[in-house]
N, C-alpha and C positions, 0 to 999 in steps of 0.2 A: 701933720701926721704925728700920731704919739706913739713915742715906741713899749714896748709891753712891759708888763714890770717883770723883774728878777725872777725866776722862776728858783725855788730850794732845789738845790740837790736830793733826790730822793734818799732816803732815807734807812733802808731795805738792811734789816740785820744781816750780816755778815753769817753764812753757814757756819755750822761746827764743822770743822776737819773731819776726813777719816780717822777713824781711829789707827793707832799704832798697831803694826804684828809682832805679836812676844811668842819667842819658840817656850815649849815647854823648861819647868824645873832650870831657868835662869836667872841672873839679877840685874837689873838694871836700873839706871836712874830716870826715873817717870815727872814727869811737871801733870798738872793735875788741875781741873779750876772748878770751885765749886758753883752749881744750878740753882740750888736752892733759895728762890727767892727773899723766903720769910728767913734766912741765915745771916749772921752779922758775918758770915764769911763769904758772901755773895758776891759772885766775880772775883774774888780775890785765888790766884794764879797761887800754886804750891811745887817746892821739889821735894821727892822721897828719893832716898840716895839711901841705904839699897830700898829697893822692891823687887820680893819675890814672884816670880810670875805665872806662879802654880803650876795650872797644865796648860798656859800660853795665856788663861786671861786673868790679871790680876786686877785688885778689886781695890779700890782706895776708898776709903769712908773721912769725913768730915769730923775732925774730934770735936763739933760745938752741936750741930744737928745729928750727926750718925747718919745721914744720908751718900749713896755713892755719889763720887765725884766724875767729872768728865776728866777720861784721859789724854791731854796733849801730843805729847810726844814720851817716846823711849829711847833709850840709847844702853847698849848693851855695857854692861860692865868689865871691864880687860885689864887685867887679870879679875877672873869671878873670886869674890870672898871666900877664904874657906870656910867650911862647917865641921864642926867636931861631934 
């Protein structure tokens, strides 16, 4: 009797997370990973310490393609920066 070979692990990308909830006119520090295939910053995981988070959604762009980024995670900033 032969026993069967190895079977791989399937393979199965991992989803993207939900996205983060940003209340309005806040700052927070955002982690961010770029999609963009054709980008030499492809998969490469970023923090933006502050992000402003407009009317709750804020928007991250890639400074080598200009394409938006996926947002990871948020975490609100305490005490929020002031602004003059």
């Amino acid at each position: 009797m032969s026993t069967p070979p190895d079977q791989p692990e399937p393979t199965d990308p991992q989803p993207e997370p939900d996205p983060p909830v940003f209340e309005p006119a806040l700052y927070y520090r955002v982690t961010a990973r770029d999609v963009t295939p054709a980008c030499v910053n492809f998969e490469k995981v970023f923090v933006i310490d502050p992000c402003y988070s407009n009317g709750g959604h804020p928007r991250v762009g890639c400074g080598m393609c200009g394409k938006d980024m996926v947002l990871l995670s948020g975490q609100l900033l305490d005490p929020q920066p002031e602004v003059s």
